[in-house]
N, C-alpha and C positions, 0 to 999 in steps of 0.2 A: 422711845415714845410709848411703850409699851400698848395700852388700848387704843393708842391713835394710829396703830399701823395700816389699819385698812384705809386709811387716808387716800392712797394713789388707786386701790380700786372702787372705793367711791369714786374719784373723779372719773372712772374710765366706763362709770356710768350714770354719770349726768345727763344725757341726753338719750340714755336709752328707753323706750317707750315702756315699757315692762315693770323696769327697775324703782322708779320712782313716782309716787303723786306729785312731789312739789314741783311749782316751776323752775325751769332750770338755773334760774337768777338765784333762789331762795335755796335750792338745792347746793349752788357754787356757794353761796353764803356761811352755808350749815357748815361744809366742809370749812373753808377758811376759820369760821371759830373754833372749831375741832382743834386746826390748826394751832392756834394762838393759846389754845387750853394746855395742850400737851406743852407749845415753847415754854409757857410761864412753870410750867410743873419740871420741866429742863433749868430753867432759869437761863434762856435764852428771848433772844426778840424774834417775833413771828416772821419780820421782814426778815430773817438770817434764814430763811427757809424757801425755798423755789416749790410750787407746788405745780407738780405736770401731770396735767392730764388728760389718759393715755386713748388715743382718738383713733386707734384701730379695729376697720371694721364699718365707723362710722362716717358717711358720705361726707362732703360739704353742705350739706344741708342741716346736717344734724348738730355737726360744729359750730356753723353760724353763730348761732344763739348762746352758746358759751361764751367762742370770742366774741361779743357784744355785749356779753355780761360781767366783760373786765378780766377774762382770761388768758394770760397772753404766752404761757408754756405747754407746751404740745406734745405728746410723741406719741411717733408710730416705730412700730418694728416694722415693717417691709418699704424696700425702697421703690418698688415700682407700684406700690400702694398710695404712699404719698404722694408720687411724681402725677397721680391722675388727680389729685382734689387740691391739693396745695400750693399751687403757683398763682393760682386766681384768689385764696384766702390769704395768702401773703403780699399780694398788690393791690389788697384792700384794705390793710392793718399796719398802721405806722408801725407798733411794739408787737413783735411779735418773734418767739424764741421757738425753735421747730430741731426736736430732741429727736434722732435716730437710739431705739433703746433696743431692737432686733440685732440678731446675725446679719451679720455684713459679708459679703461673697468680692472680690479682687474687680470682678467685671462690672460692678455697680458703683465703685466709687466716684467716678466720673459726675455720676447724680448724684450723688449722695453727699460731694463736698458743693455741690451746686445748687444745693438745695437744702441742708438741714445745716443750722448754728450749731450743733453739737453731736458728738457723734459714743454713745457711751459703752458701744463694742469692739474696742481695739481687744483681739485675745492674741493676736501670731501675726511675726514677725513682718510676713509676706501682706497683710493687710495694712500693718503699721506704715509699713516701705509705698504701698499705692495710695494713701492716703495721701502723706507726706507730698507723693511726687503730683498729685492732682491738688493741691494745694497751692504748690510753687507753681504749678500751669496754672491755675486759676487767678494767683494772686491772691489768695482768700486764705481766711484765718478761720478754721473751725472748728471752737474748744473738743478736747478729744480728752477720753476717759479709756483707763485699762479696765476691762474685765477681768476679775479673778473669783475663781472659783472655790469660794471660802471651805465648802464643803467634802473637796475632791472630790467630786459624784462624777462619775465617769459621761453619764450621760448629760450631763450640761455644762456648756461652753462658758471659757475660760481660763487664764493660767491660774497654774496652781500658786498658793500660796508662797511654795518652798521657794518659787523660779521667777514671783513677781518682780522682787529688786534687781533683777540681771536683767528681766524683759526692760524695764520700765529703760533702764541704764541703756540697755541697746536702742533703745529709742529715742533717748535726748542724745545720745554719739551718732544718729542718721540723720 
């Protein structure tokens, strides 16, 4: 997408008071053609594209007005973040897609399959394995994404590149 990268931190500050004049309607707008400029210059369709935008940090209050403005994909990175503002913005939004993009810790999954449609930090095994197993207790399907850490950078999470296809294999065999 090349200049349309900043795409998902625009969206993760749409509704911050600081960041923007426009209103936040006209703000989400600006972003969506952004959007649609880069697909066409892709040679893709805009709807081939999920735009999330990343609402940590900001209360339900501040979200509101997004999700009202036709935004219906969310993430947060922290689970007991969202577990405060999101059960009350999700029982008031028929469409609404609620992305975990943080670190995930073993003892959160219990929330975290019971609360977010997606979960896009599978890195190690042992998370993979409590996911899974709070899924089948839940009954719930909750699209799940591997983490890989394209860069090897010691300090950010993720498998590595070398070890993705053996992770990924060990987790459609559990």
């Amino acid at each position: 997408m090349g200049k349309g990268l900043p795409v998902l931190e625009m969206a993760c500050k749409l509704s911050h008071k600081h960041s923007m004049n426009l209103p936040r309607h006209r703000a989400l707008q600006d972003v969506r053609a952004r959007i649609e400029t880069a697909a066409q210059s892709a040679g893709r369709k805009a709807s081939e594209i999920t735009l999330i935008a990343v609402s940590k940090t900001f209360g339900a209050e501040d979200i509101l007005p997004v999700l009202q403005a036709g935004q219906i994909a969310f993430g947060e990175n922290r689970v007991q973040e969202a577990t405060g503002k999101w059960p009350a913005l999700k029982s008031s939004a028929s469409r609404l897609e609620l992305h975990l993009i943080g670190p995930l810790q073993t003892n959160k999954a219990v929330d975290a399959v019971r609360l977010f449609d997606a979960i896009h930090t599978i890195d190690r095994p042992r998370i993979a394995q409590a996911i899974a197993a709070e899924m089948a207790k839940q009954a719930r399907q909750v699209q799940l994404f591997i983490q890989v850490n394209t860069g090897d950078e010691k300090q950010k999470a993720g498998v590595s590149v070398d070890s993705a296809d053996s992770f990924i294999a060990e987790c459609q065999n559990k």
